[in-house]
C-alpha positions in Angstrom: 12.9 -56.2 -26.0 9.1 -57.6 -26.1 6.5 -55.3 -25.7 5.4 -56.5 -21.7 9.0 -55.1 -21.2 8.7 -52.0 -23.1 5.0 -51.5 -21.7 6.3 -51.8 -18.2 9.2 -49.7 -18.7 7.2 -46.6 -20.0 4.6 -47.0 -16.9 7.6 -47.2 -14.6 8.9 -43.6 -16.6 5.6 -42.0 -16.4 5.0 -43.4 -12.3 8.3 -42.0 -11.7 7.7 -39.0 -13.6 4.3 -38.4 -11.9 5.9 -38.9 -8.1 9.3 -36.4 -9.0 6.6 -33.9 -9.8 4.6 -34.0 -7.2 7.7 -34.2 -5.1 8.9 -30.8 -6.0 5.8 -29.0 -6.0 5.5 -30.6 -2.4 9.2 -29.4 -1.9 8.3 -25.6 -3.7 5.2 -24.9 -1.7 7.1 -25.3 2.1 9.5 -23.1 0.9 6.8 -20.5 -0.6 4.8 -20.9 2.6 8.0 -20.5 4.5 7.8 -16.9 6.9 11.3 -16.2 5.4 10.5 -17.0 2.0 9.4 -13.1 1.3 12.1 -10.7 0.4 14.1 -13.7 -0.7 12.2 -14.8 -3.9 15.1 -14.7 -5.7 17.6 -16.4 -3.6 14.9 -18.9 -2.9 14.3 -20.0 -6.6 18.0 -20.0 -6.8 18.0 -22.7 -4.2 14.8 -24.7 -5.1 17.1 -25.0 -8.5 19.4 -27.3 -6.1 17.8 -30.9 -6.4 20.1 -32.1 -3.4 18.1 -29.4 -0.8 15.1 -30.3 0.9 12.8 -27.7 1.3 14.1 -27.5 5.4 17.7 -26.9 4.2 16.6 -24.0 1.7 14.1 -22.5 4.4 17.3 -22.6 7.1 19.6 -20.6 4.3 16.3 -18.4 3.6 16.3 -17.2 7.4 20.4 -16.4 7.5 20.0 -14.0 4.1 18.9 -10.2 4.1 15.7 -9.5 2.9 16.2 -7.7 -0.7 16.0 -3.9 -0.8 15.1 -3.6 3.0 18.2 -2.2 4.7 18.3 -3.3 8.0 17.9 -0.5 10.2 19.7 -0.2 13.5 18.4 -0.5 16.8 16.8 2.6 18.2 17.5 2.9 22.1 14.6 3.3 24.6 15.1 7.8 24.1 15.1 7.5 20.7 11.2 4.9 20.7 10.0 7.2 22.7 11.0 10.3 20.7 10.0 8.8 17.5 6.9 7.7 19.2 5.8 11.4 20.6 6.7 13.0 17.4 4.3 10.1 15.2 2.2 11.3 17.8 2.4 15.0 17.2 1.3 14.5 13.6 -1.2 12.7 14.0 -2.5 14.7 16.1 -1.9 17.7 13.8 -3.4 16.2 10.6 -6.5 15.5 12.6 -6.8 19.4 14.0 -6.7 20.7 10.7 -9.3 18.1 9.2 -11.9 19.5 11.6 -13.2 22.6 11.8 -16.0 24.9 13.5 -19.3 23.4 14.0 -22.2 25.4 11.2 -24.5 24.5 13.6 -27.3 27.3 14.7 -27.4 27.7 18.1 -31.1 29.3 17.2 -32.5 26.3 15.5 -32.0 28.3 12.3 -34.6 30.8 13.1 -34.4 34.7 12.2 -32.1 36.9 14.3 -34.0 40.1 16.3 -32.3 43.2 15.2 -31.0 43.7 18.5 -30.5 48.1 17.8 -33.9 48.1 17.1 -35.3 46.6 20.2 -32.5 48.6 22.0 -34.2 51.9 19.9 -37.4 50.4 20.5 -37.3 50.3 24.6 -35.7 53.6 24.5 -38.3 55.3 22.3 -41.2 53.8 24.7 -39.0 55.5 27.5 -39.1 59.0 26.2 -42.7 58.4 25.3 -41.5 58.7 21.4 -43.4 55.5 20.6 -44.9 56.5 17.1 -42.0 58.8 16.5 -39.7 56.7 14.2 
């Protein structure tokens, strides 16, 4: 083999190299940016290890599978939203009661307080004519 033959060769490898790499990264990011790619990370790197898939074919098998660890919960009917919803509502409504509490605010601007016996004694005292008395 002459060495045109062999050069070409090895810029045909590393061409072909080059575009099979940037064809599965391609391929990898659709399915990563796929809406049923989370929960199914591991089925989905299972799959993207199937050269034969396109990333359309793995994203279609991505959205018949389960999400991992999330059980699917069965369908509440309408009673059972609007239960659920009252009773989310309820505590909420709870937590925030008991964060507040009684305003400290002085109605009286923060001002000293009359000792209202005394001026009760007091009016009394002028009454009786006692004024000097106490």
């Amino acid at each position: 083999m002459d060495d045109e033959t062999k050069a070409a060769i090895d810029a045909a490898r590393t061409e072909g190299r080059e575009a099979g790499s940037k064809s599965a990264t391609e391929r990898m990011n659709k399915v990563f940016a796929s809406e049923h790619y989370a929960g199914r990370e591991a089925a989905a790197a299972k799959l993207l290890g199937k050269p034969n898939l396109s990333a359309e074919d793995i994203t279609e098998l991505l959205a018949d599978m389960p999400k991992a660890g999330v059980p699917e919960a069965p369908a509440l009917t309408e009673e059972q939203q609007r239960a659920a919803a009252e009773e989310a509502g309820r505590k909420e409504m709870q937590a925030a009661l008991e964060q507040n509490k009684n305003s400290d605010i002085d109605a009286g601007g923060g001002a000293p307080q009359p000792d209202k016996r005394a001026a009760a004694d007091a009016v009394w005292d002028k009454a009786y004519g006692l004024k000097g008395a106490r």
